[in-house]
C-alpha positions in Angstrom: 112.6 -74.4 -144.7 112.6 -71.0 -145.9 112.1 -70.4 -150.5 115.7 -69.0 -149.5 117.3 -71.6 -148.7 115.3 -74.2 -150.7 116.0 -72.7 -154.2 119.3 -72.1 -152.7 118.9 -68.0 -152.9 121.6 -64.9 -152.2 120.3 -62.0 -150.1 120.9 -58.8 -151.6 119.7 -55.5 -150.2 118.3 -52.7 -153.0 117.9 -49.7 -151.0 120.3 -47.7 -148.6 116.9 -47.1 -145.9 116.6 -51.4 -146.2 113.0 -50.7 -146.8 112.4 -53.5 -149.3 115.3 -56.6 -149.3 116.1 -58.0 -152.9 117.2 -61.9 -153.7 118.7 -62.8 -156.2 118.9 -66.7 -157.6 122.7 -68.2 -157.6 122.5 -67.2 -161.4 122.1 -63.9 -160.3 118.5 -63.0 -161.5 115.9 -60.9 -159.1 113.2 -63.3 -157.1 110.9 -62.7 -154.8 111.4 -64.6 -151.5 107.8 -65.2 -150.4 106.0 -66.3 -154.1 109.2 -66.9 -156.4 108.3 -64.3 -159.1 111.1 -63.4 -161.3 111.0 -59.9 -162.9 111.7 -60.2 -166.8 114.9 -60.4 -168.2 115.6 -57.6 -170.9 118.8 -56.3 -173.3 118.7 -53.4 -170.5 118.4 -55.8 -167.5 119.4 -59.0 -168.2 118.8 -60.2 -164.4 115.1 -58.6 -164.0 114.2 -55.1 -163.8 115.3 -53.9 -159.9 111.7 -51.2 -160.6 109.8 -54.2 -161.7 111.0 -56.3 -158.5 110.2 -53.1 -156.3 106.7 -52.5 -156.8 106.3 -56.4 -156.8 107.3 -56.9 -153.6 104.8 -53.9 -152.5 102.5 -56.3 -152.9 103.5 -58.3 -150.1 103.6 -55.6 -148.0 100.7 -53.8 -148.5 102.3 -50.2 -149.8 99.8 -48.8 -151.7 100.3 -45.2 -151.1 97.8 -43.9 -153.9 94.2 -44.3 -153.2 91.2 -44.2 -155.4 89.3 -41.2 -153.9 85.6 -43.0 -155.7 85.9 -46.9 -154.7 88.9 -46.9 -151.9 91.4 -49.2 -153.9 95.2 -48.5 -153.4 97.8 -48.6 -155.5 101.6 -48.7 -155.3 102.2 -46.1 -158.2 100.4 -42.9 -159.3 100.0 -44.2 -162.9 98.2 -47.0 -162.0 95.8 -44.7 -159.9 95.3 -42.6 -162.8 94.7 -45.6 -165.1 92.1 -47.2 -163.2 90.8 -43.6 -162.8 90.2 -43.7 -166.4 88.6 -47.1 -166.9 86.9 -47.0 -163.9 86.0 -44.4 -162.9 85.8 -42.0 -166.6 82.7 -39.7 -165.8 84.1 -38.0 -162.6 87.3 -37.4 -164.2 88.3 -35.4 -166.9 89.0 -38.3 -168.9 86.0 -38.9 -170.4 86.3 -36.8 -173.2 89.5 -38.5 -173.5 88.6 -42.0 -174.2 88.8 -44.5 -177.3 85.7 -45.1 -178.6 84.7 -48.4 -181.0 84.2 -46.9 -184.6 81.7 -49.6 -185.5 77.9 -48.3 -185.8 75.6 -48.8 -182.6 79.3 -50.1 -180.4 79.4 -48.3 -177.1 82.5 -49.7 -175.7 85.4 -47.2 -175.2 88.6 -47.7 -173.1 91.9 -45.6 -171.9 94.1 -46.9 -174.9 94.0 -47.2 -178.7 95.2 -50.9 -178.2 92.2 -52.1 -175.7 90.2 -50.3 -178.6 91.5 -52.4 -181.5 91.6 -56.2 -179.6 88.0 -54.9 -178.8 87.3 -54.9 -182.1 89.0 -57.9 -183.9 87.4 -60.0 -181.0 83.3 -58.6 -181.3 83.4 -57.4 -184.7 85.4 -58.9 -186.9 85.6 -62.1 -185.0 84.3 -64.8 -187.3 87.4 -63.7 -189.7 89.9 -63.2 -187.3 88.8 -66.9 -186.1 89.4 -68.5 -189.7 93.1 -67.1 -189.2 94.1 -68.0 -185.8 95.8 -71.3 -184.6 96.9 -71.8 -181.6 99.6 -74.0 -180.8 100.9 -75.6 -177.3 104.4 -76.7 -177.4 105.8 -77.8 -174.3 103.5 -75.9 -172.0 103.5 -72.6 -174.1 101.0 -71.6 -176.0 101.7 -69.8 -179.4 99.3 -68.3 -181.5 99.9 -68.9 -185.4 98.5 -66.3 -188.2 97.5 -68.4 -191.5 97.1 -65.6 -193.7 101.1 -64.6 -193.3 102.3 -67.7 -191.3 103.9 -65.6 -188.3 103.5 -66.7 -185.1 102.9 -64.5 -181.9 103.4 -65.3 -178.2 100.7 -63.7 -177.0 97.0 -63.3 -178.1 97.5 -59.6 -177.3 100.3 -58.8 -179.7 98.5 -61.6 -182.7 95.5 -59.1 -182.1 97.4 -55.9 -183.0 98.6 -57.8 -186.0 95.8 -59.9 -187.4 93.8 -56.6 -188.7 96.4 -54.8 -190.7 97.4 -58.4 -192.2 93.7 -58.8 -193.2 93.6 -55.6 -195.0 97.3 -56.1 -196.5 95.6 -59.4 -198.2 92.4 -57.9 -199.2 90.2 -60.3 -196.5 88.4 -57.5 -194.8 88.5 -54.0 -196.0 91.3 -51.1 -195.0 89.5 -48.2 -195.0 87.5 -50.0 -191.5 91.4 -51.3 -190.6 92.2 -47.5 -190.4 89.6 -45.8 -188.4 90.7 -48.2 -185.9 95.3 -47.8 -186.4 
């Protein structure tokens, strides 16, 4: 039996050429037929994001129409070419110059966004006091990640690293002035 009909799935076709065929659950949310990934739901698109649900289901069929001209990987959308360009691939592109770079002394790490930058830095260099602020707590098979100087919790270690920095320096733990060469 077919994830169709197991999970007991509607077929619904997204593009006039029927290049790419779209299910949808009996509640009406976007999943793919062959692994069961659901797109997120969001106030825009409540069901999954039909974009997010397209270049998913490239995946499964190999369309990866932009090719890394250095290492040979594909990619289903120019942006993600470009990206890996970047982080891969900085010194024969342009984008070298265009990098984030650590601010701490004697750091050579550098990386295509400002945010990579910063979790660089709350992870290697001011570790030990992001550690004496961190809990995190598994409820029910998801993991939540609790900051003890403020008492907010995050869902995601990515988005309690953008916080934990700015809410040291709010409470005086580590100093600003390093807080804001990195924001």
């Amino acid at each position: 039996m077919n994830y169709l009909a197991q999970h007991n799935l509607q077929e619904m076709t997204q593009t006039p050429k029927d290049v790419l065929v779209y299910k949808r659950d009996d509640k009406g949310h976007l999943i793919c037929e062959r692994c069961g990934f659901k797109p997120k739901a969001t106030a825009r698109h409540p069901n999954g994001n039909p974009s997010t649900m397209h270049y998913h289901m490239k995946k499964h069929t190999n369309d990866f129409p932009y090719e890394c001209p250095i290492c040979k990987t594909g990619f289903p959308q120019k942006m993600n070419l470009q990206n890996h360009m970047k982080a891969r691939h900085p010194n024969e592109t342009k984008e070298k110059d265009n990098m984030f770079k650590c601010p701490v002394e004697n750091c050579s790490f550098q990386s295509i966004t400002k945010g990579n930058c910063l979790i660089h830095c709350a992870r290697r260099h001011f570790n030990q006091v992001v550690d004496d602020h961190i809990q995190s707590v598994t409820n029910n098979g998801k993991k939540t990640f609790h900051c003890t100087c403020c008492t907010k919790d995050f869902k995601s270690g990515t988005a309690f690293y953008y916080h934990i920095l700015k809410c040291l320096a709010t409470f005086q733990i580590i100093d600003a002035q390093e807080v804001e060469a990195l924001v």
